[in-house]
C-alpha positions in Angstrom: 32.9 139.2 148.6 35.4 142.1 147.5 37.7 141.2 144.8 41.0 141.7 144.3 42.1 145.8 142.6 44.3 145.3 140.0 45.7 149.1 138.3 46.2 146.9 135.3 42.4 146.5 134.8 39.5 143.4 135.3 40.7 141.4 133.3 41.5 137.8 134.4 44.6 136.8 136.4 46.5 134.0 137.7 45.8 136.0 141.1 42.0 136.6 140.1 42.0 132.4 139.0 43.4 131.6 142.7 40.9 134.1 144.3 37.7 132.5 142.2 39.7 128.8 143.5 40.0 129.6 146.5 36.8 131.1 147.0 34.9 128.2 145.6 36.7 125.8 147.7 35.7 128.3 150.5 31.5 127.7 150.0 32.0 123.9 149.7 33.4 124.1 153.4 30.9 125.8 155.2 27.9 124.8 152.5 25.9 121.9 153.9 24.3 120.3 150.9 22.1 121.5 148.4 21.3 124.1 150.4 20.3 127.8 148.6 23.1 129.8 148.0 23.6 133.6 147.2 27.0 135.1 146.4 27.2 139.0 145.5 30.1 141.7 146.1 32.4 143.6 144.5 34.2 140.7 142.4 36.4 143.5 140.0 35.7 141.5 137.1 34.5 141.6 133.7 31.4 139.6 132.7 32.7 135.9 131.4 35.7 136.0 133.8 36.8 132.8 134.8 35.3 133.8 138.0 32.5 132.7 136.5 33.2 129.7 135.2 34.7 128.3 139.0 31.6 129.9 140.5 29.3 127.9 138.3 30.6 124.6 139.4 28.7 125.5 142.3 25.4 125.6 140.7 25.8 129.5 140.7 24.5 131.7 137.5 24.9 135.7 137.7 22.1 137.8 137.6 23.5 140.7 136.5 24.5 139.8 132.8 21.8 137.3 132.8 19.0 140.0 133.5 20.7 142.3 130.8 22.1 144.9 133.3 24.5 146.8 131.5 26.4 148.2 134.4 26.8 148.4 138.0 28.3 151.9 138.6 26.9 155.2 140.0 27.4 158.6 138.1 30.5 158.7 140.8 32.3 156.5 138.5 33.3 157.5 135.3 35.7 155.2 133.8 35.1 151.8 131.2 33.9 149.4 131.9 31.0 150.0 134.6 31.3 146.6 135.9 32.3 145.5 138.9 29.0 144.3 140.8 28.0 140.7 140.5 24.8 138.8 142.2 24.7 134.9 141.8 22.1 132.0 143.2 21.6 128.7 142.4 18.5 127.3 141.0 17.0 126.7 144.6 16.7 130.5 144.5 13.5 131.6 143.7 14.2 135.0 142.7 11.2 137.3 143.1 13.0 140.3 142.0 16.5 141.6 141.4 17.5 145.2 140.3 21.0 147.0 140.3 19.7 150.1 141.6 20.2 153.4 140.6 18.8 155.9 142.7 19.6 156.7 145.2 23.4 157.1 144.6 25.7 156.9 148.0 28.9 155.0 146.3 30.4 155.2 142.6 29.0 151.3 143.3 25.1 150.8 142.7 23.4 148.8 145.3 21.8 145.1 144.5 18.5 144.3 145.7 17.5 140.9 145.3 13.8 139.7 146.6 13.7 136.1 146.9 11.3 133.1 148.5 
């Protein structure tokens, strides 16, 4: 998922709100079930966006913040905050391993690797 740019920052919208709505509604169409579910991208949020909060109605919880990453940008970026990068699963996920990487560095963006089972 790519999130909406906004030059006025990440912080939450009436536009972000709509996008986390509508993107939400968008998973409960094509989900079947219980089924395991993984949701990463550039969201252009802050941690505890309401992004969050429609995401989690879903089951969803982010491993970034969770994990205690503290960023998810490349030496390519230097502005505040280094956020922009989310990973989420439900509990069906087993995750194995998850890591925002940082080496090596092809995008002001660092990649996610998730192992799972």
């Amino acid at each position: 998922m790519h999130g909406l740019r906004d030059i006025g920052g990440k912080g939450d919208t009436p536009a972000r709100r709509a996008q986390a709505d509508a993107l939400v509604k968008l998973i409960r169409q094509v989900r079947k079930g219980d089924e395991r579910l993984v949701v990463c991208g550039d969201f252009n949020v802050l941690p505890g966006s309401v992004t969050f909060d429609a995401l989690s109605t879903l089951g969803l919880s982010d491993l970034i913040t969770a994990r205690g990453h503290r960023d998810t940008r490349t030496s390519y970026y230097g502005k505040e905050p280094r956020f922009a990068d989310y990973m989420l699963v439900t509990p069906a996920v087993e995750v194995i391993a998850f890591d925002a990487v940082t080496e090596p560095e092809v995008s002001d963006h660092r990649a996610l690797l998730l192992d799972l089972r």
